[in-house]
C-alpha positions as CSV (number, residue, x, y, z in Angstrom):
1,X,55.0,94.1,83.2
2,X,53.4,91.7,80.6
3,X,56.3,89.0,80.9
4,X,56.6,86.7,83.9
5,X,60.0,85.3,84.7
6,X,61.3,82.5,85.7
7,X,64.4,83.4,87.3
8,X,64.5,84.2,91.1
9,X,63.4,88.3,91.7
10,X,66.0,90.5,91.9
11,X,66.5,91.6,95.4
12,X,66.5,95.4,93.7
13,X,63.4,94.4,92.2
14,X,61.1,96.8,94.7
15,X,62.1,99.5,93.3
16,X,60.5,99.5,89.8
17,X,57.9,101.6,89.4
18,X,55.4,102.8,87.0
19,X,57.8,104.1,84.6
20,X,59.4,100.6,83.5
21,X,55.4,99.2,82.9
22,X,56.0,101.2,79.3
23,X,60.2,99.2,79.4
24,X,59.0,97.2,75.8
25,X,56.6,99.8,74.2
26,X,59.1,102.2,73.6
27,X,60.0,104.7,71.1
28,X,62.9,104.1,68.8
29,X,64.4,106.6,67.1
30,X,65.0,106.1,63.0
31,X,67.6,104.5,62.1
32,X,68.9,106.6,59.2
33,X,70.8,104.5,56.4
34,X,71.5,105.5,52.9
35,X,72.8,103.2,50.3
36,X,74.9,105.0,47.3
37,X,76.2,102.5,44.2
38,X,75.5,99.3,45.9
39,X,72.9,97.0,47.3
40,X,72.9,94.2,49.7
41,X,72.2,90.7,47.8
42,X,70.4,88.0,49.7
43,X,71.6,84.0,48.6
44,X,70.4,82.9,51.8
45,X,70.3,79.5,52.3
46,X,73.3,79.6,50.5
47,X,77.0,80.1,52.9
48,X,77.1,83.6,51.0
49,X,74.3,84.4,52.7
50,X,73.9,88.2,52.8
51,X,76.3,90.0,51.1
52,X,77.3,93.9,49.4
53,X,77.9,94.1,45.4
54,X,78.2,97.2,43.3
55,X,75.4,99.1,41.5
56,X,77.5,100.7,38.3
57,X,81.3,101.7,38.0
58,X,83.1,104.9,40.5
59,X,85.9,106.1,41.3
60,X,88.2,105.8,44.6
61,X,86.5,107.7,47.4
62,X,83.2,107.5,46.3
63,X,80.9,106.9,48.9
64,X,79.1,103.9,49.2
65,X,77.2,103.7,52.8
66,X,75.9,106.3,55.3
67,X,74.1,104.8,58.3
68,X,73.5,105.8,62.3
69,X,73.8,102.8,64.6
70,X,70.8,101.1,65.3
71,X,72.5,100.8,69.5
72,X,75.9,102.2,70.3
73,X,77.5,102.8,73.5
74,X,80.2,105.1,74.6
75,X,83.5,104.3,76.6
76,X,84.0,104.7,80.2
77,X,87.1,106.8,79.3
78,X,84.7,109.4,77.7
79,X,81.2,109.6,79.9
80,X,82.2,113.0,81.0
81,X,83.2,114.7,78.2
82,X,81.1,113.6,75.3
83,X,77.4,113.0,75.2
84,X,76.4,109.7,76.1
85,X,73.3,110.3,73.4
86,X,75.2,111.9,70.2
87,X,79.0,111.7,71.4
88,X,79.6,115.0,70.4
89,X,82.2,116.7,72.7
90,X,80.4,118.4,75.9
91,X,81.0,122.2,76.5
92,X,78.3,123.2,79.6
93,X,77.4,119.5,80.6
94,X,73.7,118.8,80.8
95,X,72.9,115.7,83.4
96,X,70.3,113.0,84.3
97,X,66.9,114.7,85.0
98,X,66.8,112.7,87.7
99,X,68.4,114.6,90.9
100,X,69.8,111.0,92.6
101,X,71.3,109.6,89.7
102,X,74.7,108.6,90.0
103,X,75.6,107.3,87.0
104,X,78.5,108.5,84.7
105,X,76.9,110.4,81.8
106,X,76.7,114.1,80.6
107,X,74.8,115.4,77.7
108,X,75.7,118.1,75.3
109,X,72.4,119.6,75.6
110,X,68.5,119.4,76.9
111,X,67.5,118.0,73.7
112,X,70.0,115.1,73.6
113,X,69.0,114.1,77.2
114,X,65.5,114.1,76.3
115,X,66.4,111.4,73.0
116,X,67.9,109.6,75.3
117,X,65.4,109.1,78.3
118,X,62.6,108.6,75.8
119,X,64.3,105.9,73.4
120,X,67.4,104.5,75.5
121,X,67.6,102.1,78.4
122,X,68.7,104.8,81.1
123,X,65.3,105.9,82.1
124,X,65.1,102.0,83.4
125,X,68.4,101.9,84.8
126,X,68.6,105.3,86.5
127,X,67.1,104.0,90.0
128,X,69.7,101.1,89.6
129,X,73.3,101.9,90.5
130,X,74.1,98.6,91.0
131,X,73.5,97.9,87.2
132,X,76.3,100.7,86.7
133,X,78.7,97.1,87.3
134,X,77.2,95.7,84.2
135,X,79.5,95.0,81.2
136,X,78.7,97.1,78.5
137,X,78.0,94.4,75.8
138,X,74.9,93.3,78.4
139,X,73.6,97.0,78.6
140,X,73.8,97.1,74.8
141,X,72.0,93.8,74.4
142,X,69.3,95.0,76.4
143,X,69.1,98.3,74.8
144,X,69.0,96.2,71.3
145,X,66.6,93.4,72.7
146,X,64.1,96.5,73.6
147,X,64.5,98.3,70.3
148,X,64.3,94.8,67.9
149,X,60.6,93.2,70.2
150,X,58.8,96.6,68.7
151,X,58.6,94.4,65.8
152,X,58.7,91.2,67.3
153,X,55.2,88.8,67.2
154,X,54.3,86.9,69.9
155,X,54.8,83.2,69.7
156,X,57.7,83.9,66.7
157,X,61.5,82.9,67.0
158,X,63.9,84.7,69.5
159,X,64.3,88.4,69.5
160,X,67.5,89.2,67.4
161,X,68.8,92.3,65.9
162,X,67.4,91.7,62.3
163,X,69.0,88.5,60.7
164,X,72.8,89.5,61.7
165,X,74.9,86.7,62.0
166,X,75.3,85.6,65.7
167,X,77.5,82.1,64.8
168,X,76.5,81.1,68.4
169,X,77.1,77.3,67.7
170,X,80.3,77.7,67.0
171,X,81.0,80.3,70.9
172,X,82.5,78.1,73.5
173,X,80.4,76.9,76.1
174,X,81.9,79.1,78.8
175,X,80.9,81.9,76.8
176,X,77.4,80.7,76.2
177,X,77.5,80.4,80.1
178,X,78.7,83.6,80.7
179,X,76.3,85.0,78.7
180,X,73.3,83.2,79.9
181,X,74.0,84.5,83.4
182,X,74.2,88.4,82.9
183,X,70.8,87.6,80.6
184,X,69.6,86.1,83.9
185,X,70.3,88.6,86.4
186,X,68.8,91.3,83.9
187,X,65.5,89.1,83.3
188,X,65.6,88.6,87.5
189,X,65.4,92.4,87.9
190,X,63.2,93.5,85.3
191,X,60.9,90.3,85.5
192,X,61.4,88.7,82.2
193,X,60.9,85.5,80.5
194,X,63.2,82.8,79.6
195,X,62.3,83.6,76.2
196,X,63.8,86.7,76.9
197,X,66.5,85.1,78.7
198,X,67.5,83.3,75.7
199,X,67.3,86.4,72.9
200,X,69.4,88.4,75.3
201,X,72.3,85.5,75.0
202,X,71.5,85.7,71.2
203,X,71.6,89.1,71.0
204,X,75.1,89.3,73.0
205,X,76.4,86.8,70.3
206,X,75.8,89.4,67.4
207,X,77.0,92.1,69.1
208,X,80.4,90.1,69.1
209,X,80.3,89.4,65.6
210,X,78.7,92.6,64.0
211,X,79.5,95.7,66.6
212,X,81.7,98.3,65.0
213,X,84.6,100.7,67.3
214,X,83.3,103.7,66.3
215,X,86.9,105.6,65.8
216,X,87.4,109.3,66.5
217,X,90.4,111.1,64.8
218,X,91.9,114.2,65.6
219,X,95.0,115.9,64.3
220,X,98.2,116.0,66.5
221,X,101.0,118.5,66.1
222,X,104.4,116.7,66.6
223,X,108.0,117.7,65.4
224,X,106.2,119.4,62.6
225,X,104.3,116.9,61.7
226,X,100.7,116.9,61.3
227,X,98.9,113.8,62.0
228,X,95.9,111.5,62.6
229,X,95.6,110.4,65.5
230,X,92.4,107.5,66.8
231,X,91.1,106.4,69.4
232,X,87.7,104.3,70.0
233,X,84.6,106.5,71.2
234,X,82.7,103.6,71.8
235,X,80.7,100.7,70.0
236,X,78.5,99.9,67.8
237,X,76.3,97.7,65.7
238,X,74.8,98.8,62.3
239,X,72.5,96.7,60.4
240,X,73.3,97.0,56.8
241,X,77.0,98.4,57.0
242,X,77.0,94.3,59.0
243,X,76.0,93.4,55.3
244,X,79.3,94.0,53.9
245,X,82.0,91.1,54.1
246,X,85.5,90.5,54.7
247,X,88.5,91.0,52.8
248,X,91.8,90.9,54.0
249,X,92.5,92.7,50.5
250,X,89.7,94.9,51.1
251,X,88.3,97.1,48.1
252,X,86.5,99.7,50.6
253,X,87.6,101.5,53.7
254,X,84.9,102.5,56.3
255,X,85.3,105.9,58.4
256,X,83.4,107.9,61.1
257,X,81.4,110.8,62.1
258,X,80.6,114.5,60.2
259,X,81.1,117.2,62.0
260,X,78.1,116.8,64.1
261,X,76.9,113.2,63.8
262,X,80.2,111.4,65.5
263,X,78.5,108.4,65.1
264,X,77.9,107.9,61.2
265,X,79.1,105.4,59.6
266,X,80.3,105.9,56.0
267,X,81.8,103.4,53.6
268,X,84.0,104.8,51.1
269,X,85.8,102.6,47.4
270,X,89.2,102.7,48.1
271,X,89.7,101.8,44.2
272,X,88.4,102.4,40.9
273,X,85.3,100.0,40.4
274,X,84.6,98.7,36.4
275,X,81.1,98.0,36.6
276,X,77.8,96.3,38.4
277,X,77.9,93.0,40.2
278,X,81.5,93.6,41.7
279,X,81.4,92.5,45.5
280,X,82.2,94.7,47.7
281,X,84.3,94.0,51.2
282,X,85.9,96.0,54.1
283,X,88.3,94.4,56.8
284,X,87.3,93.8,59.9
285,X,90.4,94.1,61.6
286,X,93.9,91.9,60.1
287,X,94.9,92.8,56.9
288,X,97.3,91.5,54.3
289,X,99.4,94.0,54.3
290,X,99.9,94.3,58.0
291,X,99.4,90.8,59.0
292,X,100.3,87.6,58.0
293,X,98.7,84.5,56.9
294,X,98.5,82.2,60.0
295,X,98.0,85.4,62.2
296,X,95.0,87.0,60.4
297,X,93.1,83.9,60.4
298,X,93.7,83.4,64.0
299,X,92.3,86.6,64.9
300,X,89.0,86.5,62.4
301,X,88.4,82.6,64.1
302,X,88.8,83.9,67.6
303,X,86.6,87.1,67.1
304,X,84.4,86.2,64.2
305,X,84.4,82.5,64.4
306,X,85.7,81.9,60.4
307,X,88.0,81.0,58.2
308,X,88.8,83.5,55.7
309,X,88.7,82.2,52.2
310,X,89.4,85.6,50.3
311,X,91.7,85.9,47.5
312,X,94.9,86.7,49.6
313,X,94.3,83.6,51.9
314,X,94.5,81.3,49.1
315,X,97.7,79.3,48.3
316,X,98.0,80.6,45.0
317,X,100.6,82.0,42.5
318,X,99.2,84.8,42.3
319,X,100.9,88.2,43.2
320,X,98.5,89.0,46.1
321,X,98.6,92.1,48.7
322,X,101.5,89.2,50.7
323,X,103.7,89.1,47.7
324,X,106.1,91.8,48.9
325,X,109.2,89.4,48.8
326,X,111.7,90.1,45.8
327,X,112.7,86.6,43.9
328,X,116.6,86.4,44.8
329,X,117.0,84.9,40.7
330,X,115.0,86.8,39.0
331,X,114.4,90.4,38.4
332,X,110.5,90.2,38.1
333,X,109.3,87.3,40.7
334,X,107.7,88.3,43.5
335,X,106.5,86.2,46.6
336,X,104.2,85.7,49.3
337,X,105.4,84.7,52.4
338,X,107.0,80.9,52.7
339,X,105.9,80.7,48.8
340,X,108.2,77.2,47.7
341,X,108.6,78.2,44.3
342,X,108.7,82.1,42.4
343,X,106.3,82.0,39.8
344,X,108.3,83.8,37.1
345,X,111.6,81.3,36.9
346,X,110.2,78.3,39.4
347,X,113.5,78.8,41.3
348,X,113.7,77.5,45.3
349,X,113.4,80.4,47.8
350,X,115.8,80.4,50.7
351,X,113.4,81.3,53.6
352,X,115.5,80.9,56.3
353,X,117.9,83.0,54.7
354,X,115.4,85.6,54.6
355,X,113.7,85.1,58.1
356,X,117.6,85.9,59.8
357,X,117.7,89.1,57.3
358,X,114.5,89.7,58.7
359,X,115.2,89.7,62.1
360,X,118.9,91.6,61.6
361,X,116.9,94.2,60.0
362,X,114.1,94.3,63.4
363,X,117.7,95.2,65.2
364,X,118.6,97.7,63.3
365,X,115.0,99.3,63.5
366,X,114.4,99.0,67.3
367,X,118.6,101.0,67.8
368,X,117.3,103.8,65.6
369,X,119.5,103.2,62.7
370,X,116.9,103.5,59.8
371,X,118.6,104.2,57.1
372,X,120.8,100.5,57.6
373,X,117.3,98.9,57.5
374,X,116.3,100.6,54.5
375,X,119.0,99.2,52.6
376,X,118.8,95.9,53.9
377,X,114.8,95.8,53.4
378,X,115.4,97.1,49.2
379,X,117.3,93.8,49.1
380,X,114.4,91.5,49.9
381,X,111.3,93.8,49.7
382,X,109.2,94.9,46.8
383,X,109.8,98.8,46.5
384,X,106.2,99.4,47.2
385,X,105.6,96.6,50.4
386,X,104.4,98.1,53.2
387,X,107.4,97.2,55.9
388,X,109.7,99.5,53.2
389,X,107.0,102.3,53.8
390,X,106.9,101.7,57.7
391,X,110.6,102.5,57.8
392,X,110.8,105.8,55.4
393,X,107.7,107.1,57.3
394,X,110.5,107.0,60.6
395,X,113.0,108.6,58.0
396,X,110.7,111.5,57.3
397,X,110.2,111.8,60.7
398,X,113.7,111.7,61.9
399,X,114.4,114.2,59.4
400,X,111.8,116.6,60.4
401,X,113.1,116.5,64.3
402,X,116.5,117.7,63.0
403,X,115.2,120.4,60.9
404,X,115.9,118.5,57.7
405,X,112.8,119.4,55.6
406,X,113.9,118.5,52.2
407,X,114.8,115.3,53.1
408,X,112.2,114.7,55.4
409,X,109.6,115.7,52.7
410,X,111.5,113.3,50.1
411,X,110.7,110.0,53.0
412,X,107.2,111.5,53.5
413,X,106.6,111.3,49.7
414,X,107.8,107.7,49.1
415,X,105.5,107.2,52.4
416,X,103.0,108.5,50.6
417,X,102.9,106.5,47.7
418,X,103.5,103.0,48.8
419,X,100.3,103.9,51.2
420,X,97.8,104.9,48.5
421,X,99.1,101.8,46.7
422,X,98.2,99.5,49.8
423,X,95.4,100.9,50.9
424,X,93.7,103.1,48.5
425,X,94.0,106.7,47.9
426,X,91.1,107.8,49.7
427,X,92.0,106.0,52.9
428,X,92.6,107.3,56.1
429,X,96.1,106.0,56.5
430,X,96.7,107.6,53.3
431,X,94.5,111.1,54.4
432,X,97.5,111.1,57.2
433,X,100.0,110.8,55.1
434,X,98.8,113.3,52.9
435,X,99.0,116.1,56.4
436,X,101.8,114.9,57.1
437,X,103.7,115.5,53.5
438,X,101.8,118.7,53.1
439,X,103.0,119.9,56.6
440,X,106.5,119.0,55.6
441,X,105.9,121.1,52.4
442,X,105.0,124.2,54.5
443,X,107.8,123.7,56.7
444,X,110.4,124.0,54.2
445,X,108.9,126.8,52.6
446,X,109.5,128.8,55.2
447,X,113.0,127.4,56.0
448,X,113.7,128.2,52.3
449,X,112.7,132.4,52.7
């Protein structure tokens, strides 16, 4: 090793060997990423920093973003049947060259296992079981802190994956702690420098506040019904798709995996986009149609350590994504939650009214009786607000279980709608849908011969 650390040595330390001499001369492989439409725009030192806007005008679905992880790691629930390299699903598992290893990872084939003991961190970690205790954010921050000092010049800042955003002042101080010491105990066994110590607690900061879940979906057959159904693979961190900002109104959805490549990232419009210069954003988690105000800015300041300033967080007039409550005056005013006034006729809204309607129609919903909640939620919901489409999705199901297909397939349809209106007709949520109605569709078909 070229480093010298400063940490006490490892007592696992004696068994490195020749092989970890080549640990930061590695090979990487390429980290495939195509932009379509849209370019990254750099106002740095500006607050905007780095941020995604639109080349020239598309339609919904049009795809915006392909890219590979530049490090990705895949969940404990899946080591033994998917591929720790690709992630592909493992028919005839292929294991660790090494006859002793015990650690829990199958490959999908010779090739993949080869990939991974040339540009991973296994071939280091093999000899170490005791490493298998590691958290996996630490074994990606390693893996990333190898792959990023291939470019890295001696005597330079920290080691960091590209410029991401790591918002480290703003961690708590246990966390910095916490982080420091698994940086520590890795630079203890692998004799690194505090230097090293120090990028690895940067890195770890990024990785919080860039990784993706990398979702798999599958369909489910259920009371007729075909449906989406994800789960998380694993995680991982992806330069340029990191580019793109929030939105809690998000104009692009972003999906994963092709057939063979479970891992790709892609970044589809989810609406129709006039011309160059428009900004695009995805969300990265609370949205305004699911969540409300205080709650989604909650979760992005615990995670993400901001405070969202996008058009649906802003006390405005506005009819936003939130303004799903019907003005009890007037025929056209519609509301955001605990709005004062409606902006059509400036009349007082009643919210405490509305809170106890809220929670009478939560009864009704949690005994079953759906059709009494419908009613109740036309009264004080937009036609098209997401809570109405929650509640004729479980008609449609209902429906379906009692062999009612027509009716079933009406529900699915208003479904439907109200989800390509909230979240964009080339979404996923609206892609299930879509099975689901279509499965419907078949269904009474064949009732109907």
């Amino acid at each position: 090793m070229s480093f010298t650390s400063s940490s006490p040595v490892h007592p696992h330390a004696r068994n490195l060997g020749p092989a970890h001499i080549g640990m930061m001369h590695r090979q990487i492989p390429k980290n495939f990423c195509k932009w379509k439409h849209a370019q990254v725009v750099d106002e740095r030192p500006d607050p905007k920093g780095r941020f995604v806007v639109t080349n020239n005008s598309f339609p919904p679905g049009t795809v915006l973003l392909q890219e590979q992880p530049f490090i990705k790691s895949l969940h404990h629930s899946y080591r033994y049947s998917h591929c720790t390299f690709c992630f592909l699903p493992v028919k005839k598992p292929i294991h660790c060259r090494r006859s002793g290893c015990s650690w829990p990872l199958v490959f999908c084939s010779t090739a993949c296992e080869n990939e991974n003991w040339e540009t991973g961190i296994h071939s280091w970690l093999c000899q170490f079981p005791e490493t298998q205790q590691w958290d996996d954010d630490i074994l990606l921050a390693l893996d990333g802190y190898t792959k990023a000092r291939i470019n890295w010049k001696s005597g330079t800042d920290l080691i960091a994956l590209s410029d991401l955003v790591s918002n480290l002042e703003h961690h708590p101080q246990t966390q910095i702690s916490e982080y420091r010491a698994k940086a520590k105990e890795i630079a203890s066994l692998f004799y690194l420098s505090e230097h090293a110590v120090d990028s690895l607690v940067l890195i770890q900061a990024q990785i919080r506040c860039n990784s993706f879940c990398i979702q798999h979906t599958a369909s489910a057959v259920s009371d007729s019904l075909i449906s989406q159904m994800s789960d998380s693979l694993g995680k991982g961190v992806y330069l340029s798709a990191s580019r793109l900002n929030h939105d809690c109104s998000p104009n692009a959805v972003v999906t994963f995996g092709q057939e063979d490549t479970p891992s790709l990232l892609v970044v589809r419009s989810t609406q129709t986009v006039t011309g160059a210069g428009e900004n695009v954003s995805i969300s990265y988690g609370p949205m305004a149609v699911k969540h409300p105000l205080v709650e989604r800015r909650r979760l992005l300041n615990d995670h993400y350590f901001f405070e969202c300033q996008c058009k649906s967080c802003l006390p405005s007039a506005e009819v936003t994504g939130e303004s799903i409550y019907l003005c009890q005056q007037c025929p056209l005013g519609r509301l955001y939650r605990l709005q004062p006034n409606c902006p059509i006729c400036k009349s007082c809204t009643e919210w405490r009214i509305i809170e106890d309607q809220e929670k009478e129609i939560e009864g009704y919903i949690r005994k079953g009786k759906f059709e009494i909640a419908l009613e109740c939620q036309e009264r004080i919901y937009d036609k098209e607000a997401y809570p109405i489409g929650r509640t004729v999705d479980e008609l449609a199901r209902v429906y379906a279980m009692q062999g009612v297909f027509g009716l079933s397939a009406k529900y699915s349809s208003r479904s439907l709608g109200i989800v390509q209106r909230t979240f964009g007709m080339s979404s996923l949520e609206a892609a299930e849908e879509m099975m689901k109605l279509s499965s419907l569709l078949f269904e009474r078909q064949n009732h109907a011969i």
